[in-house]
C-alpha positions as CSV (number, residue, x, y, z in Angstrom):
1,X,210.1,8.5,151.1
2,X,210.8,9.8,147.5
3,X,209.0,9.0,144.2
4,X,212.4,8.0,142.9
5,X,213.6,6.3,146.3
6,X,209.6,4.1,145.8
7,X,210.5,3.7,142.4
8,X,213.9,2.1,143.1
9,X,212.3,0.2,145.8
10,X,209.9,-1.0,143.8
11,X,211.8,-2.2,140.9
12,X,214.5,-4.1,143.0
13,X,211.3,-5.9,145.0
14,X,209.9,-6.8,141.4
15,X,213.0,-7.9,140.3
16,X,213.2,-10.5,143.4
17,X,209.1,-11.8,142.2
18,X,208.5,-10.1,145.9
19,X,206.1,-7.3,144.5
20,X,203.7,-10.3,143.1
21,X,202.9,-11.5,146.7
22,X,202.7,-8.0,148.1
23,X,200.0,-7.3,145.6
24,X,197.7,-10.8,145.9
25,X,197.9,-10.9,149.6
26,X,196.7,-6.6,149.5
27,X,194.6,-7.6,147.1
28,X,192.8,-10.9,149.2
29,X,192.5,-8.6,152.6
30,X,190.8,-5.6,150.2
31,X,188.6,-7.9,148.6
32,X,187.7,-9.5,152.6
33,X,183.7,-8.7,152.5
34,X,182.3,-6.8,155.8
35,X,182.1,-9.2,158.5
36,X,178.9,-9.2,161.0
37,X,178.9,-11.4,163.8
38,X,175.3,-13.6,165.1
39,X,175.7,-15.7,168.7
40,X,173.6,-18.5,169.6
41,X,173.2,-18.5,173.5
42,X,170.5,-20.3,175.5
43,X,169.2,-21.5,172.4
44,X,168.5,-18.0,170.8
45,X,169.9,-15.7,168.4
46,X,171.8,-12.5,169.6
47,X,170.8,-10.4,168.0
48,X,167.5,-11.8,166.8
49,X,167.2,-9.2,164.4
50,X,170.6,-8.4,162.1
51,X,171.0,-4.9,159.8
52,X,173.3,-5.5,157.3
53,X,174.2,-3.1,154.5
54,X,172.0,-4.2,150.9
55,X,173.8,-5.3,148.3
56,X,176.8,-6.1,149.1
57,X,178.0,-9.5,150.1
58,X,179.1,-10.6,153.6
59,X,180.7,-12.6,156.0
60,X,178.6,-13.5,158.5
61,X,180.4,-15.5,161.4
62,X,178.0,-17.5,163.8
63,X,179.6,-17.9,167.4
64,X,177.7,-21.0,169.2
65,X,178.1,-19.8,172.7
66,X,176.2,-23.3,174.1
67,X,177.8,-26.7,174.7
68,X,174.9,-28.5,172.2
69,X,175.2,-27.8,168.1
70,X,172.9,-25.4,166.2
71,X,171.9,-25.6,162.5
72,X,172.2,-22.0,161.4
73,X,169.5,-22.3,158.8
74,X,167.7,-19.6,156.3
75,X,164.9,-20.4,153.8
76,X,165.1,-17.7,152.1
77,X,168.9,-17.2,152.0
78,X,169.1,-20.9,151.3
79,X,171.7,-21.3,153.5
80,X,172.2,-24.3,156.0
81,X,175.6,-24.4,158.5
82,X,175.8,-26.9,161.6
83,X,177.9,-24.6,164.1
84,X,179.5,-27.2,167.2
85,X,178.7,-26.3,170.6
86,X,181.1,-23.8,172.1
87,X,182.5,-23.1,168.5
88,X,181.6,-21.2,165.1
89,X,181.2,-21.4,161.8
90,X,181.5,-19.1,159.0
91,X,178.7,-18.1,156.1
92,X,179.0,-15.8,153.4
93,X,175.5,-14.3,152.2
94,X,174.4,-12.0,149.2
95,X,174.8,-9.2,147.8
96,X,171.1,-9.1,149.1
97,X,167.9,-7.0,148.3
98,X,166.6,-4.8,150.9
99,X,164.3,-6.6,152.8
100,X,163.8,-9.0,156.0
101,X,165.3,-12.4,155.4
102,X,164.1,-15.5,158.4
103,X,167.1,-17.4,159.9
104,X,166.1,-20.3,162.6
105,X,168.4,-22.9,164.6
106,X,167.1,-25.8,163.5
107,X,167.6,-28.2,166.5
108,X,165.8,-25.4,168.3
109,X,163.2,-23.7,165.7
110,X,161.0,-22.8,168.6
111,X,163.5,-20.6,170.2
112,X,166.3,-19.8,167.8
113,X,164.6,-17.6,165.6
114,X,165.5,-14.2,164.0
115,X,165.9,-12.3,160.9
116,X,168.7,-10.9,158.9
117,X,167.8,-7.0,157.7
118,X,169.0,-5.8,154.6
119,X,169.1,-2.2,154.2
């Protein structure tokens, strides 16, 4: 396409208030933080031990493969989400410091145990 072929496009979208919307929802999915994914099965955390990138924030979605509910829950992230059984949930953490970071199912604490990496 052609600068001035873009440029016409672009002012008849702006015209119609069409370019606004184009540039919040671009803007929403770049500003979507890197997504990691923890499962709870047989009462455990998979994988028990998480590397995420340091200092950056992200989206960490917890996948309850059991039928029972889990407390996804972190001391030291002070974070705290009841996923259902056979469902997830969704928990946003940092931008963290490197280091090791304890998570623990709390209906479970003996079993459910892990920690999230930050590196």
């Amino acid at each position: 396409m052609s600068i001035v072929l873009r440029r016409s496009l672009l002012r008849l979208l702006s015209g119609a208030g069409v370019t606004a919307g184009l540039s919040a929802a671009g803007g929403a999915l770049a500003d979507e933080p890197p997504s990691f994914v923890l499962t709870i099965k047989d009462h455990r955390f998979e994988p028990a031990e998480l590397v995420v990138p340091a200092n950056t924030k992200i989206k960490l979605v917890v996948r309850n493969l059991d039928p029972t509910p889990e407390e996804f829950e972190s001391v030291s992230l002070r974070r705290e989400k009841v996923i259902p059984g056979r469902g997830e949930g969704v928990v946003y953490i940092g931008p963290l410091s490197p280091g090791r970071y304890d998570m623990f199912g709390d209906f479970n604490p003996k079993t459910a145990r892990g920690f999230i990496v930050a590196q």
